[in-house]
N, C-alpha and C positions, 0 to 999 in steps of 0.2 A: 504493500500500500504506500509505504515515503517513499519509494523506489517512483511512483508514477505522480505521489504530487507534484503540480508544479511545472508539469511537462504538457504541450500541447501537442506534439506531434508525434505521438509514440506508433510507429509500427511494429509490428507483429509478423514475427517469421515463425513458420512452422512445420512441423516433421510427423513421423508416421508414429512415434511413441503417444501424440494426441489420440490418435484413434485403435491404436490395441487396448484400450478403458471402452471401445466399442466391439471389440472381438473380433478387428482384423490383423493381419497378421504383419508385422516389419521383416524388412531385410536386416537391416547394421545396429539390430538394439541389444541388449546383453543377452537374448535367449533370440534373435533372428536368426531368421530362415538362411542367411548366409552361412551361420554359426553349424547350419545342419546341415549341411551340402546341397541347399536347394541353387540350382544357377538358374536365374533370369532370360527371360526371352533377350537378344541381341538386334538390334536396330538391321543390322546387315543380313541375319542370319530370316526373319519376316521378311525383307524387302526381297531377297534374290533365291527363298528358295521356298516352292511351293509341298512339300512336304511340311517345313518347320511351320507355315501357316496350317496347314492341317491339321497337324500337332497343337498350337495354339488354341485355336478352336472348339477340336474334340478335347480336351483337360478344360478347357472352359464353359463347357457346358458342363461342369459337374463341379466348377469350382465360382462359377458365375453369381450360382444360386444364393447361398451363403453371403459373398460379398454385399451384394447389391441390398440385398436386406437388412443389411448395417443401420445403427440407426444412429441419430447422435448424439454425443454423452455430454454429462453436466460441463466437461471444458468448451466444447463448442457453445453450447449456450451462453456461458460464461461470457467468452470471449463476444458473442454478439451484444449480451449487454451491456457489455463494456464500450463495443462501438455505440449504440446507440446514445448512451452515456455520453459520449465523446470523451472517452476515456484512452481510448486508442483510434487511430487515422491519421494521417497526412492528406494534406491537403498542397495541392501544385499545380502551376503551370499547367495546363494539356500541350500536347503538341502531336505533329503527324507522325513521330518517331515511337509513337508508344501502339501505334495500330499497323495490322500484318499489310503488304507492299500492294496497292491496288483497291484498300478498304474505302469505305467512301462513310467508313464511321464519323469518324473526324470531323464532318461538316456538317453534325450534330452534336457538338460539341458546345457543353457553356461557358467554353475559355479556361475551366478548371476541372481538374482530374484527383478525384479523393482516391486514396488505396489504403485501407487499413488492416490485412492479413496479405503476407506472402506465402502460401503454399509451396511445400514438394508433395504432398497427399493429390492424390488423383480421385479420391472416393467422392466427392462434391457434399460432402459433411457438414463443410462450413456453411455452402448457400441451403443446405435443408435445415443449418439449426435459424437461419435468419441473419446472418452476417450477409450484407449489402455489396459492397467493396473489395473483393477479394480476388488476386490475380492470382491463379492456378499454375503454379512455374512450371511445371512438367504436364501440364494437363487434363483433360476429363476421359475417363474410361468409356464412360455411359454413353458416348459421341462414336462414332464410326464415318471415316473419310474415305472416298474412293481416291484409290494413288493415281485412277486417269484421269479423271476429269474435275474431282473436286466433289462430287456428289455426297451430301452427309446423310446419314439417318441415328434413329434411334439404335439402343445396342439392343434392349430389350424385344425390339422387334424383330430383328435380326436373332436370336436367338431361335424365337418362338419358330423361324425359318429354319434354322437349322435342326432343328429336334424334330420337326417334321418330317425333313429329307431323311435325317438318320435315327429314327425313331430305336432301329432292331440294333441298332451300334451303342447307343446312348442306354437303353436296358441293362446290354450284356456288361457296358462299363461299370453302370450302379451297382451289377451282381460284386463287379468283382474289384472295387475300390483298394487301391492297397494299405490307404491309411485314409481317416477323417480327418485329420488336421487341416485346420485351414492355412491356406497359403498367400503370400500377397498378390496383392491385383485380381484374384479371381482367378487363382491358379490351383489345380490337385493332380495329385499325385496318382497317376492309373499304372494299375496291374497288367490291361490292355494296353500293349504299345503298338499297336497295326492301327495307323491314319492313313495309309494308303487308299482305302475304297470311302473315305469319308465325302461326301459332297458339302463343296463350302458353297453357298450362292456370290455371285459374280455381283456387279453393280447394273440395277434394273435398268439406270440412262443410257451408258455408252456400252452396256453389253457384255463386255471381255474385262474391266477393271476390276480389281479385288480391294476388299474394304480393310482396310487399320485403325484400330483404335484413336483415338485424338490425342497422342499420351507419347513423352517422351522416352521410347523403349532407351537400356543400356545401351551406351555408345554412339547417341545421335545427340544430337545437340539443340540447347534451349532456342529458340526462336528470338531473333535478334532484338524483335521490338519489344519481346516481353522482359529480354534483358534489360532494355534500357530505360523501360517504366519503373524498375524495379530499382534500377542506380538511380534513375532521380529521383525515387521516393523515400532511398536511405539517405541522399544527400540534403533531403527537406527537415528530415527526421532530428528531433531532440532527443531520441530516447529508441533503441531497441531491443524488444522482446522478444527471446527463442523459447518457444515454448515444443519439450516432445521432439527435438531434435540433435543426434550427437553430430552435425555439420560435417559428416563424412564428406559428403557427395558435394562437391565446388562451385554446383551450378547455385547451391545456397552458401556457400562460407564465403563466398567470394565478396559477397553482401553484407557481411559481420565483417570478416575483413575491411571493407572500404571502410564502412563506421568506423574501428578500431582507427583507422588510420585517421579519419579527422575529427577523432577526438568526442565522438558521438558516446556516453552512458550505454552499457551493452546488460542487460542483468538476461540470466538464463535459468528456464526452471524445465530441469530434464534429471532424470534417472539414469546415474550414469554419467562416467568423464565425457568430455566432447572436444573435437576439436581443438576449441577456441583455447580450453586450460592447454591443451598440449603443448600447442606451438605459444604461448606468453599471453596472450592475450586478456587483457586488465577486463575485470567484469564480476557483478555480481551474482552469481552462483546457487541457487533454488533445488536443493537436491529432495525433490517430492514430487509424488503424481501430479498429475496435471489436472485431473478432473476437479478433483478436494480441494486442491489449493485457490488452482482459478473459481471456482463457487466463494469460496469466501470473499475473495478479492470483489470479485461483482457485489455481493451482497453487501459491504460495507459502502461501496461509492453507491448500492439502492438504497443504502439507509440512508445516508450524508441526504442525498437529492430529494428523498421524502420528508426530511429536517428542515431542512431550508424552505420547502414548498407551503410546511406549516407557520414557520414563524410569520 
């Protein structure tokens, strides 16, 4: 709570240890799925070889289920009444460098661009708890792109297609699941490894193109404009928050980094060393769940605000 009086511009970075208090699963947290030998789909390995999509697919129809039913926990709600509050956000400049090459957002723009959570979660947690403002640094799952032509749809829908086509494939997996654990992104573990005879559906518009998730797989890279919303809303920023993230992955530490460097307050409330202590990095350190902690935090800036509203 002293940590954010006094600060008007506090953004909020956040990591996948938020949402294992929802019962999905991390890669790089002290019991991730890295930690087990689980390896990640690969940017190149989706893009050029259509088995590894088939593979993708079929393990996600049986690991889809689970994910998507996520629901979200007292730190997200937290955290949105915390925005509402105006307890966390940045507020900045817009400009055309913060929207993808060709968007025609921008000229519905009201000259100002809030962002008050940065994501590496892909599960869209935060907009189902009511958080407004949030830039999804890696992406949404629940989004499907076609890599010809650009055509998006639902994933949900696309599933419902797929379980169709492979109805007698999708049974014989459920018989024979090799574990129940959940895995991240909507990933399981099958007994069955023959995707070979799987049918994936193509893209309805242009016919021949195959769909990808909206989500930055291992080894591809954050999209330029969303980087550079993201450097100028820690360079707005009086104050940032890591909540639920050990800042492994660079496409986020790179962004405590820059703070770090000009002098920006960095306080971190994560389970587990991170990054930032590793390599020196000055910051105040929260070593507790994220759910319990952030509830209280909200609940004293509800009390303050219903104080004042009386007097």
């Amino acid at each position: 709570m002293e940590w954010l009086e006094g600060k008007q511009n506090v953004l909020c970075i956040t990591g996948a240890g938020l949402s294992t208090e929802s019962g999905l699963a991390d890669y790089r947290g002290n019991n991730g799925s890295y930690h087990r030998g689980h390896k990640p789909m690969i940017h190149d390995q989706f893009m050029g070889s259509e088995y590894q999509r088939q593979r993708y697919w079929g393990r996600g129809m049986v690991g889809w289920r689970n994910f998507d039913t996520a629901q979200p926990n007292d730190g997200h709600y937290a955290l949105a009444s915390l925005e509402q509050n105006r307890r966390i956000g940045v507020t900045l400049e817009d400009s055309p460098d913060f929207y993808p090459e060709h968007s025609d957002a921008y000229l519905f723009s009201s000259g100002q661009r809030q962002v008050t959570i940065i994501t590496q979660n892909v599960d869209s947690l935060h907009r189902r708890a009511g958080s407004t403002h949030v830039t999804e640094l890696h992406g949404r799952t629940d989004r499907l792109e076609c890599m010809t032509c650009g055509h998006q749809r639902d994933r949900n829908g696309f599933h419902a297609e797929l379980e169709t086509l492979n109805h007698a494939w999708l049974q014989d997996a459920l018989q024979q699941l090799e574990d129940t654990e959940q895995r991240p992104d909507g990933d399981a573990l099958l007994k069955n490894d023959n995707y070979q005879d799987l049918i994936v559906p193509s893209c309805p518009r242009c016919g021949d193109g195959f769909f990808k998730p909206r989500v930055v797989f291992f080894g591809d890279t954050v999209p330029k404009h969303r980087v550079h919303r993201c450097a100028a809303a820690v360079e707005a920023a009086d104050g940032i928050l890591v909540v639920g993230s050990s800042l492994a992955v660079y496409s986020a530490y790179r962004h405590v980094r820059a703070a770090h460097t000009q002098g920006t307050p960095i306080a971190i409330l994560n389970v587990g060393e991170t990054r930032a202590e590793l390599e020196g990095l000055e910051c105040l350190k929260i070593e507790a769940p994220a759910g319990p902690t952030l509830s209280l935090v909200a609940k004293y800036f509800d009390d303050n605000k219903t104080a004042r509203k009386s007097q």
